[in-house]
MISE-415967 format. One record per residue (C-alpha): residue in one letter; chain; x, y, z. Coordinates in Angstrom, 3 decimals. Layout:
N
type->A mol->A px->X py->Y pz->Z
...
END
This chain:
431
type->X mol->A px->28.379 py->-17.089 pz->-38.678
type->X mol->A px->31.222 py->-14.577 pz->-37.896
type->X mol->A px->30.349 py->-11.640 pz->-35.741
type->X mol->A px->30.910 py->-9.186 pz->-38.639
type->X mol->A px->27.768 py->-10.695 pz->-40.470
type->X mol->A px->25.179 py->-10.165 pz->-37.612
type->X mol->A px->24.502 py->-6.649 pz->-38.965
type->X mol->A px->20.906 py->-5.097 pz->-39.743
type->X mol->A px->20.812 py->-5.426 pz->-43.172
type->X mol->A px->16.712 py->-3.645 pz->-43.130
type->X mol->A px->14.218 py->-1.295 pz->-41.814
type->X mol->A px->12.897 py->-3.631 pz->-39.518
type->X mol->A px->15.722 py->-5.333 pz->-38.139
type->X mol->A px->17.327 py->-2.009 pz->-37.115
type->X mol->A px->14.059 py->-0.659 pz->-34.918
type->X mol->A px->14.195 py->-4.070 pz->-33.010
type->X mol->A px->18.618 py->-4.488 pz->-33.030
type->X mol->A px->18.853 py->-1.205 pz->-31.838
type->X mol->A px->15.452 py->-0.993 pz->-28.987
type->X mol->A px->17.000 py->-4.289 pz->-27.784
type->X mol->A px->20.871 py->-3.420 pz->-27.450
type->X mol->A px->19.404 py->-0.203 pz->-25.664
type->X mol->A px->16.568 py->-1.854 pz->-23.697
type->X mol->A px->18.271 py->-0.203 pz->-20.750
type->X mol->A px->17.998 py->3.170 pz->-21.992
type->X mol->A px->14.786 py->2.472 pz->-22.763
type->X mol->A px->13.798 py->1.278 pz->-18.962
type->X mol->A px->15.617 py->3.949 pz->-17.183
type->X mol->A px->13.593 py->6.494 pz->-18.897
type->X mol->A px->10.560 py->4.593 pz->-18.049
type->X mol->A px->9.415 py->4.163 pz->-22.196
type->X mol->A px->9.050 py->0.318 pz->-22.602
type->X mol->A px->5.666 py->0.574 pz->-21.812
type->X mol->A px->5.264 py->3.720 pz->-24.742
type->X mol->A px->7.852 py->2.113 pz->-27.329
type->X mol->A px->7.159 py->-1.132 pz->-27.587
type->X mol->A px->3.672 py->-0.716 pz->-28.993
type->X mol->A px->4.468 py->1.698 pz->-31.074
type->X mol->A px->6.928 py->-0.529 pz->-32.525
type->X mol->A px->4.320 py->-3.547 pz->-33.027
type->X mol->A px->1.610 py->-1.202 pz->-34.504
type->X mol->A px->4.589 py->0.193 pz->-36.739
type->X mol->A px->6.005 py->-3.461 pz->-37.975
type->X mol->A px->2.530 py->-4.876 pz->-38.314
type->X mol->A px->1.596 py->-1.770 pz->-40.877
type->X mol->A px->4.940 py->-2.066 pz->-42.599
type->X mol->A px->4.016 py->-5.809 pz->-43.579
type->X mol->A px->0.438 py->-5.187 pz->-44.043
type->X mol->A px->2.033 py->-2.204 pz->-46.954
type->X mol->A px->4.575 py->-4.919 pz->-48.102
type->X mol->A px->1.346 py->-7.595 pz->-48.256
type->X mol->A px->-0.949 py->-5.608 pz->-50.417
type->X mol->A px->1.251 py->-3.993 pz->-52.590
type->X mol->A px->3.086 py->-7.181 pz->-53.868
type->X mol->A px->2.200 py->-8.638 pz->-57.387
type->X mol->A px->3.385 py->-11.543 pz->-59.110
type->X mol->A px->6.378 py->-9.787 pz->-59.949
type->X mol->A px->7.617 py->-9.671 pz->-56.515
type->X mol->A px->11.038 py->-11.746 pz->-56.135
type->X mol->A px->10.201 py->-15.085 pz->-54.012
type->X mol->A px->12.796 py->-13.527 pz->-51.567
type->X mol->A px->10.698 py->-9.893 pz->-50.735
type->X mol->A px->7.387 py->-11.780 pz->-50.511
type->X mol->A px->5.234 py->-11.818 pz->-47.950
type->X mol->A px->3.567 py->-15.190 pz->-46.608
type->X mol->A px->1.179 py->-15.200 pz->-43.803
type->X mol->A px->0.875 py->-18.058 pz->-42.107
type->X mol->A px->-2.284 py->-19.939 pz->-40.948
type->X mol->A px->-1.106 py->-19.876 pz->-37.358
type->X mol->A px->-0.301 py->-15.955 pz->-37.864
type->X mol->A px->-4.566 py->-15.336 pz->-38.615
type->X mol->A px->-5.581 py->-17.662 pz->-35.526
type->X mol->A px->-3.554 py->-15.682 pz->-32.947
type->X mol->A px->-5.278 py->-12.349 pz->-34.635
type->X mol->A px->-8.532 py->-13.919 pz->-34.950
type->X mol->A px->-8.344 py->-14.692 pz->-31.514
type->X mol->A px->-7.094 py->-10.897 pz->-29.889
type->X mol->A px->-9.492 py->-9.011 pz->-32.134
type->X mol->A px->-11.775 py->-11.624 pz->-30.255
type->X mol->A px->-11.268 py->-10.432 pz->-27.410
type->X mol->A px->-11.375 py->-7.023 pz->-27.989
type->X mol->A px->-14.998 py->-8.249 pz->-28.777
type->X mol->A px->-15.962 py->-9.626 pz->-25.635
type->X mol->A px->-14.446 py->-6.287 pz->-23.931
type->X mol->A px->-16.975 py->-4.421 pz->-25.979
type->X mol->A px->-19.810 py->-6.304 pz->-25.095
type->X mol->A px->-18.714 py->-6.751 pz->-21.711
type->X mol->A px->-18.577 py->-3.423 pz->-20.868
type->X mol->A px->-22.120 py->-2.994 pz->-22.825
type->X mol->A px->-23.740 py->-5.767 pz->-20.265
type->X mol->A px->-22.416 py->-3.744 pz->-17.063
type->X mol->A px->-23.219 py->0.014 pz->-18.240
type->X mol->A px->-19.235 py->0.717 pz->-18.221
type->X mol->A px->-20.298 py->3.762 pz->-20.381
type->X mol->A px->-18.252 py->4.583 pz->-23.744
type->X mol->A px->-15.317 py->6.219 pz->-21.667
type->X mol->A px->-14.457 py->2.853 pz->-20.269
type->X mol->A px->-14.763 py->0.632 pz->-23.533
type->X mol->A px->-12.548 py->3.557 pz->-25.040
type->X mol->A px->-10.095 py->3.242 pz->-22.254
type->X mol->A px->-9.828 py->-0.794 pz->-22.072
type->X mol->A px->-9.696 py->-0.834 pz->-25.644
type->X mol->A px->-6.371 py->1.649 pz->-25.621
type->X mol->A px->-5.465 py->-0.962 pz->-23.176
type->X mol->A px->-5.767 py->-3.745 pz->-25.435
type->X mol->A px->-4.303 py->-2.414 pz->-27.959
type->X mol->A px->-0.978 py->-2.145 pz->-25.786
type->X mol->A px->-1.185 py->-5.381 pz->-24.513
type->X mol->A px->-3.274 py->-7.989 pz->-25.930
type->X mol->A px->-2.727 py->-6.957 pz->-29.586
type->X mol->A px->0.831 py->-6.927 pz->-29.314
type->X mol->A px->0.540 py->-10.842 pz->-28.646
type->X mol->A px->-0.890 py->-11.070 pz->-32.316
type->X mol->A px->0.933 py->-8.158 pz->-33.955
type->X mol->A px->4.986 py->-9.048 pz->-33.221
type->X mol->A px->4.009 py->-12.853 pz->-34.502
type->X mol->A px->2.722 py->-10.852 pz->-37.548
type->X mol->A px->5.672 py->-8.938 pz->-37.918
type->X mol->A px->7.444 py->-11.965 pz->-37.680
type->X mol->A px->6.507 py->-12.436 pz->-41.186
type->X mol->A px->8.758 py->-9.798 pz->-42.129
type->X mol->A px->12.625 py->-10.665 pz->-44.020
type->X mol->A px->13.587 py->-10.911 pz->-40.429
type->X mol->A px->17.037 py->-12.821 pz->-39.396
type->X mol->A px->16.379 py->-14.636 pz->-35.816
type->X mol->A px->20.062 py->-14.463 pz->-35.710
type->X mol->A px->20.037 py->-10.653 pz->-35.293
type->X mol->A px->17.262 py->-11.297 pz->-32.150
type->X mol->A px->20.314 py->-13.676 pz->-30.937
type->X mol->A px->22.873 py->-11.834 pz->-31.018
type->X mol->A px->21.057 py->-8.856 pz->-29.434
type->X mol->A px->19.702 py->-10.345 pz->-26.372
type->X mol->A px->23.267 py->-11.892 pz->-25.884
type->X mol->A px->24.471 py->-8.302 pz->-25.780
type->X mol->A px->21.706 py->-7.356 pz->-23.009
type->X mol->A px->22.875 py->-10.281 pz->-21.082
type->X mol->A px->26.603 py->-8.821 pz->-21.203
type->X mol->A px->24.880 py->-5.385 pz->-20.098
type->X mol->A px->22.731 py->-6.927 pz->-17.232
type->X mol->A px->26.104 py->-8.792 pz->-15.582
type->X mol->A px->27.205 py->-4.899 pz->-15.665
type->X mol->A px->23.883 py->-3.780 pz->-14.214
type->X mol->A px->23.933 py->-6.705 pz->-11.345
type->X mol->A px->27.762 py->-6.108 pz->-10.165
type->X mol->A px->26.755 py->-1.566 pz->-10.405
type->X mol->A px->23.539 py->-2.135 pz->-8.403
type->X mol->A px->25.275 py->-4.785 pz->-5.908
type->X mol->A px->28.328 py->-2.930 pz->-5.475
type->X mol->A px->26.230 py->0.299 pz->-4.744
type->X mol->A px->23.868 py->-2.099 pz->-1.832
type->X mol->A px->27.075 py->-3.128 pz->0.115
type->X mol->A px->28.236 py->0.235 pz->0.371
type->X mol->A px->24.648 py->1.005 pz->0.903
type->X mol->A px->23.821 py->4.046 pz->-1.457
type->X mol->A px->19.990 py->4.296 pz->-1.352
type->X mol->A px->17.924 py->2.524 pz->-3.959
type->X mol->A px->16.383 py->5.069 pz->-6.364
type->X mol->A px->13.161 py->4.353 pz->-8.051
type->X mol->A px->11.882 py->6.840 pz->-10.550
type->X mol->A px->8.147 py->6.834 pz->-11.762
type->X mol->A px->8.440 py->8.336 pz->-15.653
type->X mol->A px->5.876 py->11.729 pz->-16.422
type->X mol->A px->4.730 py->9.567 pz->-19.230
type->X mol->A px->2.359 py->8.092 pz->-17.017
type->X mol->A px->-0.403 py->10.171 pz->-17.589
type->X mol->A px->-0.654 py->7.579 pz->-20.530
type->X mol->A px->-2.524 py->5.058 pz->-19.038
type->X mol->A px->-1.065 py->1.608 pz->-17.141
type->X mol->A px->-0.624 py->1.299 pz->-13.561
type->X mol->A px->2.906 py->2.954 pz->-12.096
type->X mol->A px->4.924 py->-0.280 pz->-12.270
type->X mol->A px->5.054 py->-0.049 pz->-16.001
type->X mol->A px->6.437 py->2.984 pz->-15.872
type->X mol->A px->9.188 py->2.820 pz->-12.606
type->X mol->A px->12.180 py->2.416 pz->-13.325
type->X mol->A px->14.518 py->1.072 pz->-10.036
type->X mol->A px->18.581 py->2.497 pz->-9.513
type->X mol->A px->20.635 py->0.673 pz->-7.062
type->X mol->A px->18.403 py->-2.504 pz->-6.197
type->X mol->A px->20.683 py->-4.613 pz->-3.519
type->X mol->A px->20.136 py->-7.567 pz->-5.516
type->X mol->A px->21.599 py->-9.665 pz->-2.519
type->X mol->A px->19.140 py->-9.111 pz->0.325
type->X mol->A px->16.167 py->-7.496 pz->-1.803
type->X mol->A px->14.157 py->-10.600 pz->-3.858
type->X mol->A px->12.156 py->-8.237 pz->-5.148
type->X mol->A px->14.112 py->-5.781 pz->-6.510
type->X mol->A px->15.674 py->-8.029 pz->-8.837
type->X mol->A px->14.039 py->-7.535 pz->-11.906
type->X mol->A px->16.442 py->-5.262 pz->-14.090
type->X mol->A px->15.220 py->-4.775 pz->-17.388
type->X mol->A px->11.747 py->-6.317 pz->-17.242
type->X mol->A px->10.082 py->-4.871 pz->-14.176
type->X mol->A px->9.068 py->-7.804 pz->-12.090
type->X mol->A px->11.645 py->-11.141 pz->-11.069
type->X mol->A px->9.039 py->-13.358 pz->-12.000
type->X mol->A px->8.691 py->-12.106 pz->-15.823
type->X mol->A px->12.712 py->-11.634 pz->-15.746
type->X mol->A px->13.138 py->-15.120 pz->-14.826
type->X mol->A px->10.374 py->-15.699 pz->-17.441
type->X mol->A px->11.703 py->-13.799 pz->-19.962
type->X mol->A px->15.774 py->-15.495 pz->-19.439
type->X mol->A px->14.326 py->-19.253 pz->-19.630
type->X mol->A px->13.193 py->-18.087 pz->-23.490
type->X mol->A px->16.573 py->-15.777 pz->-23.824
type->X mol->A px->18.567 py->-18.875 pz->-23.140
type->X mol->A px->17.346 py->-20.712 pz->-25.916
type->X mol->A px->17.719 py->-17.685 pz->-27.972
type->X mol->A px->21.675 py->-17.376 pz->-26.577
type->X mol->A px->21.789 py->-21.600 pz->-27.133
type->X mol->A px->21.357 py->-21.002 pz->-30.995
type->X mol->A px->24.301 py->-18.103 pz->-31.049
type->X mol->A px->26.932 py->-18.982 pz->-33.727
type->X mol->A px->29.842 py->-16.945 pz->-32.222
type->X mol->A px->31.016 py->-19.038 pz->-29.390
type->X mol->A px->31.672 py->-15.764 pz->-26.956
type->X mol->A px->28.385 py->-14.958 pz->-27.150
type->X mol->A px->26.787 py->-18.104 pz->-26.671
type->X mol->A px->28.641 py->-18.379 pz->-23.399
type->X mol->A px->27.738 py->-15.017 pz->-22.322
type->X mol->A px->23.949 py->-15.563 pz->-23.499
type->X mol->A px->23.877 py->-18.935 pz->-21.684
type->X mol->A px->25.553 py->-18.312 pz->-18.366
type->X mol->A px->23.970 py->-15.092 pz->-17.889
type->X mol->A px->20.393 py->-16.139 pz->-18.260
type->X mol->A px->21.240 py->-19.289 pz->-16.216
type->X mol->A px->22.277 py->-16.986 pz->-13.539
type->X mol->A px->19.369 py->-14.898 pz->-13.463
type->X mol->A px->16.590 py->-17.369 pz->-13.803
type->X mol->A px->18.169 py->-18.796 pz->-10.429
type->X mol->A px->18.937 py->-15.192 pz->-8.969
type->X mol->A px->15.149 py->-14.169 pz->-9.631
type->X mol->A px->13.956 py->-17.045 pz->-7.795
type->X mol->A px->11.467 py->-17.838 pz->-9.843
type->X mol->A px->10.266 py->-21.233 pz->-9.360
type->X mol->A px->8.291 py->-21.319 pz->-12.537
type->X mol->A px->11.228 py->-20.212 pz->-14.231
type->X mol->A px->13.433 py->-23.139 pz->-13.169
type->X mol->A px->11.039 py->-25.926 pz->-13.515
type->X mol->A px->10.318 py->-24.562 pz->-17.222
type->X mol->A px->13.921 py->-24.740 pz->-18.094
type->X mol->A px->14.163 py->-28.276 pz->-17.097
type->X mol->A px->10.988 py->-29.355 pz->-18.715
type->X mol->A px->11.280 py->-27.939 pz->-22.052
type->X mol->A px->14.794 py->-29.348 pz->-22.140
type->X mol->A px->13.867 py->-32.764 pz->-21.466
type->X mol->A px->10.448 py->-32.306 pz->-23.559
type->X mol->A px->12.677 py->-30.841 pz->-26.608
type->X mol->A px->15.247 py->-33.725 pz->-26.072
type->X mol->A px->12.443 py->-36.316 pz->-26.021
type->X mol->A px->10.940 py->-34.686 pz->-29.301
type->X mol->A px->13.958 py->-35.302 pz->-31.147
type->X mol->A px->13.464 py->-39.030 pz->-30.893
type->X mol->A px->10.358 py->-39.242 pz->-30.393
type->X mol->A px->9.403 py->-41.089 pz->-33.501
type->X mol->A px->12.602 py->-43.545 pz->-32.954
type->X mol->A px->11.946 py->-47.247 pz->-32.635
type->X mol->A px->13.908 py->-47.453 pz->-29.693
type->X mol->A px->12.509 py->-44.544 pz->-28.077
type->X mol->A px->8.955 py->-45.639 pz->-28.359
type->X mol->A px->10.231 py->-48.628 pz->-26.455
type->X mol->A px->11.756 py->-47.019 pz->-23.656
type->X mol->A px->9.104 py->-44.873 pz->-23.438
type->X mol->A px->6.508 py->-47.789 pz->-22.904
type->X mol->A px->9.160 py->-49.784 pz->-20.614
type->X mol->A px->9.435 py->-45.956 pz->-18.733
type->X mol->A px->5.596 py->-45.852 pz->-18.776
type->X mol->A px->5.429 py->-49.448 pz->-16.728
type->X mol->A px->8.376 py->-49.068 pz->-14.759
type->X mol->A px->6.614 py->-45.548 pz->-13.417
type->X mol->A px->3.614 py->-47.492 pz->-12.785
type->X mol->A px->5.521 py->-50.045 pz->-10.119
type->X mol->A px->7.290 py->-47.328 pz->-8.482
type->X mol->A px->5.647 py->-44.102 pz->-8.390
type->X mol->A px->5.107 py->-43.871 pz->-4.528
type->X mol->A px->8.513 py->-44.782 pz->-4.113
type->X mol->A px->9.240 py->-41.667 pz->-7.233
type->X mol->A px->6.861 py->-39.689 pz->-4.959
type->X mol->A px->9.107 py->-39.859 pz->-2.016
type->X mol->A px->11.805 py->-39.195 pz->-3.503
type->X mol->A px->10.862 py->-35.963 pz->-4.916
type->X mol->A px->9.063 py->-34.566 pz->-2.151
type->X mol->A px->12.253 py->-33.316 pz->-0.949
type->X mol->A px->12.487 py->-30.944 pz->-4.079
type->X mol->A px->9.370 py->-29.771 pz->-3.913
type->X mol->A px->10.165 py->-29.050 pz->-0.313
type->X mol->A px->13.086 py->-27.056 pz->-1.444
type->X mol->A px->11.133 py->-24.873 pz->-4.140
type->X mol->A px->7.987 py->-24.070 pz->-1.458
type->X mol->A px->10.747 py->-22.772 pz->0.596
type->X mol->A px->12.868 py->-21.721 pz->-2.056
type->X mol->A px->12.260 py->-17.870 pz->-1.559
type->X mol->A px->12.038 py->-18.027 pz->2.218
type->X mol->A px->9.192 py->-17.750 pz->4.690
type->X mol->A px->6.977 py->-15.729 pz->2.836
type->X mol->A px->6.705 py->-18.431 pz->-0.236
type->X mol->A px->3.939 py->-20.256 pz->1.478
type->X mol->A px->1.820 py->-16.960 pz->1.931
type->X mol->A px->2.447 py->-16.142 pz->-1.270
type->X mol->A px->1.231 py->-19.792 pz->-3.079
type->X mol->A px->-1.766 py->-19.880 pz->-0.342
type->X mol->A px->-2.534 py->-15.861 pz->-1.334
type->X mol->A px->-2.729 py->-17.187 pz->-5.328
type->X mol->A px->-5.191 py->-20.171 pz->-4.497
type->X mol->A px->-7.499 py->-17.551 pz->-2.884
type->X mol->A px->-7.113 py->-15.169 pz->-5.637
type->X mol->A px->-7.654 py->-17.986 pz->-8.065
type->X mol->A px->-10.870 py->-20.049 pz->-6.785
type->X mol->A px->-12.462 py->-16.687 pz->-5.952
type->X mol->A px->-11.725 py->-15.574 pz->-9.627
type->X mol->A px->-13.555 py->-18.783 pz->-10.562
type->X mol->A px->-16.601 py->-18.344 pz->-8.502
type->X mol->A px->-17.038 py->-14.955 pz->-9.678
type->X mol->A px->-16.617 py->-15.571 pz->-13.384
type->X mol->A px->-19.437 py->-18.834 pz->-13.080
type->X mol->A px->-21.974 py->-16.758 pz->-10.714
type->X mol->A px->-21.803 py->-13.257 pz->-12.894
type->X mol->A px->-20.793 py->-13.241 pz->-16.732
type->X mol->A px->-19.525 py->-16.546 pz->-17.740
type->X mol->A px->-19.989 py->-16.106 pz->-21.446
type->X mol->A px->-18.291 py->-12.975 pz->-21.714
type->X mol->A px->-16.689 py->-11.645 pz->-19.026
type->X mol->A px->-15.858 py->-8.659 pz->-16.601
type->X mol->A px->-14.196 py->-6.285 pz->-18.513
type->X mol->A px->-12.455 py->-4.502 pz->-16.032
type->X mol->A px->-10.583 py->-5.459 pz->-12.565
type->X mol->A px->-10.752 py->-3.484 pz->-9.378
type->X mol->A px->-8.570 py->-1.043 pz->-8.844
type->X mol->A px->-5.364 py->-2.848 pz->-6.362
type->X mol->A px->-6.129 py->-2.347 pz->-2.227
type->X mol->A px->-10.117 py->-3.055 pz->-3.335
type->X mol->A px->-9.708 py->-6.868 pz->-3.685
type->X mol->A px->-11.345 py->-8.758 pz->-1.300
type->X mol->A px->-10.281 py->-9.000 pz->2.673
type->X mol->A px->-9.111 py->-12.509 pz->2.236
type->X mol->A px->-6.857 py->-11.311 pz->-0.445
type->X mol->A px->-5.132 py->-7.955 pz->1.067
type->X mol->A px->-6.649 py->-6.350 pz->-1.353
type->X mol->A px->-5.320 py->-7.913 pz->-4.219
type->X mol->A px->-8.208 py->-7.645 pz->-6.819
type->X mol->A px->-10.076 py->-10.700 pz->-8.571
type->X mol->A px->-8.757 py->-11.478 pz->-12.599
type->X mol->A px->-4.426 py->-11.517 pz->-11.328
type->X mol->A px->-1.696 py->-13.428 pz->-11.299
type->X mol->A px->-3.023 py->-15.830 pz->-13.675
type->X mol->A px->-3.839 py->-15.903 pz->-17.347
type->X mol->A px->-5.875 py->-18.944 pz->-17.790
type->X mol->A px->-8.009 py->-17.671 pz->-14.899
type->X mol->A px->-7.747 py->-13.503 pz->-15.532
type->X mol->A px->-8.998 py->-14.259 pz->-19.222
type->X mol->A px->-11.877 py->-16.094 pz->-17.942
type->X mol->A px->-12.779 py->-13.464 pz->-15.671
type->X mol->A px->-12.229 py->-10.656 pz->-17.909
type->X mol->A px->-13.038 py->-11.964 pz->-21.012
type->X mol->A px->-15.288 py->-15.110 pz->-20.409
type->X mol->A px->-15.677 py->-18.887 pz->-21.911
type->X mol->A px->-15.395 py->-16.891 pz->-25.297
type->X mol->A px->-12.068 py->-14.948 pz->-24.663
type->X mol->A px->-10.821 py->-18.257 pz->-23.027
type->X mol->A px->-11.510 py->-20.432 pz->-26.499
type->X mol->A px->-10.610 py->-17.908 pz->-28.435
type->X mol->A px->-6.800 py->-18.067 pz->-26.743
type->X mol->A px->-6.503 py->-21.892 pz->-26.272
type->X mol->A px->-7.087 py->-22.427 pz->-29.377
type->X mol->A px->-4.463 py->-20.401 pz->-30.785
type->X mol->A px->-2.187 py->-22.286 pz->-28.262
type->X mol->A px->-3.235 py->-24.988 pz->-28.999
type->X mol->A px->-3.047 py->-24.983 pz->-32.764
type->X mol->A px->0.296 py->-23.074 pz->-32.643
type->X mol->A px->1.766 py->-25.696 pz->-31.055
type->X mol->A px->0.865 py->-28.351 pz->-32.995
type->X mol->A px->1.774 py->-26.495 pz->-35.833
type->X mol->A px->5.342 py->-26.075 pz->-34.812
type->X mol->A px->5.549 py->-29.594 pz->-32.937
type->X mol->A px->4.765 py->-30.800 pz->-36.680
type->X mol->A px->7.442 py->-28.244 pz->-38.368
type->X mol->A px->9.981 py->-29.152 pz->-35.599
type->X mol->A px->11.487 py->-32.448 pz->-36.528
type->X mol->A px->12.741 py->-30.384 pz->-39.295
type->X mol->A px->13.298 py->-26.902 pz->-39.039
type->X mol->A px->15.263 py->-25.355 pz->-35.786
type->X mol->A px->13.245 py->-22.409 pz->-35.543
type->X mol->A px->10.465 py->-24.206 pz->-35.233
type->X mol->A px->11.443 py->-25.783 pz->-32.397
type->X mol->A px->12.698 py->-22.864 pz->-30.632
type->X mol->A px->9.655 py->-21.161 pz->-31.487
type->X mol->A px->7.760 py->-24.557 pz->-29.525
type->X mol->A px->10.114 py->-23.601 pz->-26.730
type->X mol->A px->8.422 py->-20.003 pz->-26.578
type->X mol->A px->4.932 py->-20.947 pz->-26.742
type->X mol->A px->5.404 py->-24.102 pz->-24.042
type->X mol->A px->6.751 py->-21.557 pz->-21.639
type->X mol->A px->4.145 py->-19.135 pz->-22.121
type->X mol->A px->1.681 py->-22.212 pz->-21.486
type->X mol->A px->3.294 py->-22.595 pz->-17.960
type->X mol->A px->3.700 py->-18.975 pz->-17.044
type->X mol->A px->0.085 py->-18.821 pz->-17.864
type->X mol->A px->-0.806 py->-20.989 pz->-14.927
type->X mol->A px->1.099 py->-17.745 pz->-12.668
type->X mol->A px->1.516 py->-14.765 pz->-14.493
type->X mol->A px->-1.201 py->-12.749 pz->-16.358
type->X mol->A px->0.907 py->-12.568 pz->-19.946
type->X mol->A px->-0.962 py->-10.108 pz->-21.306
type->X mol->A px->0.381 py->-7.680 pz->-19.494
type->X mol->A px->3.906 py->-8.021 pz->-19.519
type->X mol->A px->3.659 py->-8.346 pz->-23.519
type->X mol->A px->5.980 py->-5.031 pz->-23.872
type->X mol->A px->8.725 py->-6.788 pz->-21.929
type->X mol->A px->8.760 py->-10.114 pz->-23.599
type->X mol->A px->8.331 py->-8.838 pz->-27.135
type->X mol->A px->11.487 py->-10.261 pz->-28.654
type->X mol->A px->10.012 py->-13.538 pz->-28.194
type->X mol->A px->6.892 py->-13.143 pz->-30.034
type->X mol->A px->8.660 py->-11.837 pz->-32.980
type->X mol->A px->10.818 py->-15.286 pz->-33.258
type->X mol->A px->7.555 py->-17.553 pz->-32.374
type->X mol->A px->6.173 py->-15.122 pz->-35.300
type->X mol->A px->9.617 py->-16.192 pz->-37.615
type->X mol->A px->8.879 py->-19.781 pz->-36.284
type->X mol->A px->5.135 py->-19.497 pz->-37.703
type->X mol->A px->6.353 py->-19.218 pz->-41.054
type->X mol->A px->8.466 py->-21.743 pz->-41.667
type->X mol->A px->7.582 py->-24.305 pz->-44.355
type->X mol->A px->4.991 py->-22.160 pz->-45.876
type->X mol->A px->4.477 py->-22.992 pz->-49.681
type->X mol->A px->5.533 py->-20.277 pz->-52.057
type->X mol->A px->2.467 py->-20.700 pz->-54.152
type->X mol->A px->0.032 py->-19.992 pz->-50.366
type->X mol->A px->1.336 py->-16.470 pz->-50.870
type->X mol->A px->-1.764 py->-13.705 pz->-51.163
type->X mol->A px->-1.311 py->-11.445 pz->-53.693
END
């Protein structure tokens, strides 16, 4: 497909073409953290319209399906919003609180449900392509401005937007000029306000950039988000991109006679060797415990406190439905620096916060999303890129609290939402 074709050719593929192509605008002014919900809420009433006023008279083509997967992942946010309720109802958090979390929720946690419902929309995941190609062309601008400005050593600018009276804490709302990218880990996070989520957020942009018609883009898309995945030093980030590419690879011939036999010759052969495999990787994971530098080790022993703690707390106090709330940051526990209980994880946070119940509630929806595309990927492409999504949000689960971060990372949930649809039987349509 030429690049004269990738035009918006509706409503909704404008708002999201042209918030994407001007992301940077967007996080300069410090209104991600405003815009992007407004935009879910916004797409998610648009189809809801579109839903309930079709009849059977509605061309096939303007119809809107809603798949099964699409009603788990909502089942399971609005179940959450539950246990916050209750929750904050078992610890006297007053009314003010539950109305304050909730607001939270609603730009976070929803918008994990509502872009895979507006997913559903007669939306192109070639015009999602093609855009976050374009911001990969603007962030190799953005790295060679802000590095260029650190060797001549212009001070690094970070701006905190007025719009924080809003709610969040102030990272969602700083924006960063200047960043010396080459001495400064932790300043390289350009458009999505933390490395680890940018190196998130380019593993899933390179498959987006890997299904790019128009060759100059691909290579732009690819090399770019190859280069920052490595440049944010994200760990996570590279190990992801090598699993899901051999897991993707293996999927394609997975139900191959031949493959089934190397896989159980594989499976033996492992067996015999695997102290000898052991020693031989050790090395590696030598190299990625060191891979950002001395402080690595702090950081990964700083996360198992942080983690077994959160445990403890969640089985000793409110195991069936949670905390609610966190601390406030610099009221964490000693042992931590501060760094409160319910972080830097979201198979542990959600446990804390939102107990056993919130937990199900989200593995499930995992769990039956990705069988549901695993199923719908030996056929359809977006499927498959869509089981690319939703396997790294599984592993950035295990370090990052994704709830959170939902207003960067947006773009993906709309194609895991396109991905959810695929297949669907005319005649399933709801009048």
């Amino acid at each position: 497909m030429g690049s004269a074709l990738i035009k918006p050719q509706n409503l909704p593929e404008r708002l999201i073409w042209y918030y994407i192509i001007w992301m940077y605008a967007a996080y300069y002014l410090g209104l991600q953290f405003l815009i992007t919900p407004l935009l879910g809420w916004f797409l998610s009433f648009y189809l809801i319209k579109k839903w309930w006023d079709q009849t059977d008279k509605t061309p096939e083509s303007e119809r809107i399906v809603i798949s099964s997967s699409a009603w788990i992942w909502i089942i399971a946010m609005i179940t959450i919003e539950v246990t916050i309720i209750i929750n904050h109802i078992n610890f006297d958090l007053g009314l003010a609180q539950i109305i304050r979390t909730s607001i939270g929720w609603s730009r976070q946690w929803a918008l994990i449900a509502l872009f895979p419902l507006a997913g559903h929309l007669n939306i192109r995941p070639q015009i999602i392509y093609r855009a976050v190609c374009i911001l990969a062309a603007q962030s190799l601008v953005v790295v060679v401005i802000d590095n260029l400005a650190g060797l001549i050593h212009l001070p690094v600018l970070s701006f905190v937007s007025p719009l924080k009276f809003l709610g969040g804490g102030s990272a969602l709302w700083t924006a960063t000029f200047f960043s010396n990218y080459l001495t400064q880990r932790e300043d390289f996070k350009l458009f999505a306000g933390w490395p680890t989520i940018l190196g998130m957020t380019s593993v899933i942009y390179f498959y987006f950039a890997c299904q790019e018609t128009e060759p100059k883009w691909r290579k732009i898309g690819m090399f770019t988000y190859v280069f920052l995945i490595f440049a944010s030093q994200t760990r996570t980030a590279i190990l992801s991109l090598l699993f899901i590419f051999i897991f993707l690879q293996l999927l394609k011939n997975w139900f191959r006679a031949q493959a089934l036999f190397m896989a159980g010759f594989a499976t033996s052969i492992l067996g015999i060797f695997l102290p000898k495999i052991i020693d031989v990787l050790q090395p590696v994971k030598n190299f990625l415990d060191h891979y950002r530098g001395k402080d690595s080790a702090e950081s990964g022993k700083l996360r198992g406190y942080i983690n077994r703690m959160t445990l403890a707390r969640w089985q000793s106090e409110s195991p069936i439905w949670g905390h609610g709330v966190i601390e406030e940051f610099g009221q964490g526990p000693r042992i931590t620096y501060g760094v409160p209980l319910g972080t830097h994880s979201t198979w542990f946070a959600i446990l804390y916060l939102h107990g056993i119940v919130g937990f199900l509630a989200l593995a499930i929806a995992f769990i039956w999303g990705f069988f549901d595309l695993l199923i719908k990927s030996k056929s359809s492409k977006i499927a498959e890129v869509g089981l690319a999504i939703l396997l790294v949000f599984i592993i950035f689960g295990f370090t990052e609290p994704l709830h959170t971060w939902s207003y960067v990372y947006w773009p993906a949930l709309l194609v895991l939402g396109i991905s959810f649809k695929q297949n669907i039987p005319p005649s399933i349509a709801t009048n």
